[in-house]
N, C-alpha and C positions, 0 to 999 in steps of 0.2 A: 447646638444642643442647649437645651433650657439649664439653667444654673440651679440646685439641688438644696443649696446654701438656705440656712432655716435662720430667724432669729426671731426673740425673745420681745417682743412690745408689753408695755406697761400703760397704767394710768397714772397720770402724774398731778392731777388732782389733789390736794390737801382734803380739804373735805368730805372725799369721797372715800369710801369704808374699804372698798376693791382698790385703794392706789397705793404705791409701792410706800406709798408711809404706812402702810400699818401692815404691820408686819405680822400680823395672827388671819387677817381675812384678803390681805392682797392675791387677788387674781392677776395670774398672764397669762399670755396666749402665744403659739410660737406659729412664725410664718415663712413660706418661702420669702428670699428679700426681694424679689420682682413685684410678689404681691404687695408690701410693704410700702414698696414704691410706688405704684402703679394705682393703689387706691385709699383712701381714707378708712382707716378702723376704728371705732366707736365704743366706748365701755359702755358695759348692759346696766350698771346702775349708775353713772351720771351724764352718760351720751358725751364726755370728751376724746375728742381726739388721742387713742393708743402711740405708743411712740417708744422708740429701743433708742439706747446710748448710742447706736449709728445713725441712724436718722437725726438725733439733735444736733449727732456732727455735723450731718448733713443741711442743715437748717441753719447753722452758726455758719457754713463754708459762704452761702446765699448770702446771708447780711454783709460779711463781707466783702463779695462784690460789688454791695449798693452800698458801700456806706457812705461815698461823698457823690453827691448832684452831679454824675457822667452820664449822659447816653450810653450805655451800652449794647450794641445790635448782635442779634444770634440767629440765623438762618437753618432751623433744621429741614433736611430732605430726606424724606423717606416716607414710601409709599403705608407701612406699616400705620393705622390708626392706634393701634396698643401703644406703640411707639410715643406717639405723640402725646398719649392721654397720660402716659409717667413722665416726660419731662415737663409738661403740664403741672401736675401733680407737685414736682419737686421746685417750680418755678412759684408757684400758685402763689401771689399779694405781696411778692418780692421784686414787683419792679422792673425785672431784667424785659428789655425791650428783644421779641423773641418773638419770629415769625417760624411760621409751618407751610409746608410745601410735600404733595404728595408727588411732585413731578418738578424736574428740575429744569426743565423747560422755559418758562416763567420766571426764573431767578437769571438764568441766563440773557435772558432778553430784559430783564430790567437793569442788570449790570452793564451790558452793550451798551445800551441807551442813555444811561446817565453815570459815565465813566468818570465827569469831572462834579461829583455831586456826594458831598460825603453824607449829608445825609442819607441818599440811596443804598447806600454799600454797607453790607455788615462789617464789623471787626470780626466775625467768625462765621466758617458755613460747616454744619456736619451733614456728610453727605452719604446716604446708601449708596450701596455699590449696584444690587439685584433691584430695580424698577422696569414696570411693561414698558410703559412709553420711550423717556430718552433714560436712557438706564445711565448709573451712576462714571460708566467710563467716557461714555459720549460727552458726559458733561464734562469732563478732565481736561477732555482732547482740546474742546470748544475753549474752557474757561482758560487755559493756558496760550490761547491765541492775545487773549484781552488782558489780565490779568498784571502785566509789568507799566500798562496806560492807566491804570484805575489812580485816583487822585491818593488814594491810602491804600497801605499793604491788606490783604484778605488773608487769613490763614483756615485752612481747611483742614479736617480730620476726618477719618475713614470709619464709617460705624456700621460694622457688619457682622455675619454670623460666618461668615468664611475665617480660617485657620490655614489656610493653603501661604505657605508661605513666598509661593511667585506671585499671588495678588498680591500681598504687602512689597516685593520687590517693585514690582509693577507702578503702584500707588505712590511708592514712596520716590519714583523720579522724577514725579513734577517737584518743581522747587517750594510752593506754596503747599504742598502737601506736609502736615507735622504729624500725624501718628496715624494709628490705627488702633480703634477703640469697638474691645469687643462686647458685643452684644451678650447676656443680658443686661441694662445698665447700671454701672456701679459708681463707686464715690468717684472712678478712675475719670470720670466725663467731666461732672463736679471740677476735681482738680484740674482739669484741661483749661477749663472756661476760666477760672480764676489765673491761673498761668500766664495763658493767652491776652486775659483783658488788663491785668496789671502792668504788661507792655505797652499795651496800644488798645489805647483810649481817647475819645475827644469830647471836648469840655462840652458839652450843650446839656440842656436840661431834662431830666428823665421825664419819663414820658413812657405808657403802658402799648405795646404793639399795636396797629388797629385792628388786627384779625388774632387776639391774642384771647378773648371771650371762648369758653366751654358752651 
């Protein structure tokens, strides 16, 4: 079920007449936060980027991640395009090396393949569970054969609109399985990937995804 959650964006603009500094003509506008997320909003009189006290959170949490010269790999999987176009969005000239994957097929057979190759292998995979092709348990079953040979640890997180709590039962017995992160997406992902990569990290030099271009 779509999340209802509204919030408040501003211009943050100095100069501009509609930005939260002047406080006789400031204009805001209130959105659901998927929207928020998911797409760029614009002030009608100086064309800047709208923005709420969560979002900048959210924007500080990002630099964070990048703030010293690490590679950091993030494999999302899910067949959802919407999906992909807000972690996009929340990813967007931050750096984070971050592939996309409508089928998990593809990830599986390149992790097979180059088992002793850390470049090849994320530090994190977020995986749908509902896909046509090899759906997200197929891939559990498979990646859990390979998964204790990979030259570095992989930690996966569960990102679905299910609430059923035998699929997190389920999910949460492979040993590489850390959470389950529900859909629509919140700072709660955010915090996952900063969690995650503050553990396990390898020193190489950042570097933008190759398939990482809108």
């Amino acid at each position: 079920m779509a999340s209802t959650e509204k919030i408040t964006c501003y211009c943050f603009n100095k100069d501009c007449a509609n930005s939260i500094y002047n406080d006789a003509t400031c204009l805001s506008i209130q959105v659901p936060l998927e929207v928020a997320l998911s797409r760029t909003l614009n002030c009608i009189e100086c064309g800047t980027e709208l923005l709420s006290p969560l979002l900048i959170e959210i924007k500080k949490d990002i630099l964070n991640l990048i703030k010293d010269d690490r590679h950091r790999s993030v494999a999302i999987i899910d067949d959802d395009i919407i999906f992909h176009e807000t972690v996009k969005i929340i990813l967007k000239d931050n750096w984070l090396n971050a592939s996309f994957y409508m089928d998990p097929e593809p990830v599986y057979k390149a992790l097979y393949n180059n088992q002793d190759k850390h470049a090849e292998i994320p530090n994190i995979i977020f995986l749908d569970l509902d896909m046509p092709v090899m759906d997200g348990w197929e891939f559990l079953k498979l990646f859990n054969n390979i998964y204790s040979t990979l030259v570095k640890p992989v930690s996966v997180y569960i990102i679905s609109n299910s609430v059923d709590p035998a699929d997190q039962k389920r999910a949460k017995a492979y040993p590489f399985v850390k959470s389950f992160i529900s859909k629509p997406l919140t700072r709660h992902f955010l915090g996952k990937i900063n969690e995650e990569l503050s553990r396990n990290t390898i020193a190489l030099e950042t570097k933008p995804a190759p398939n990482w271009q809108q």
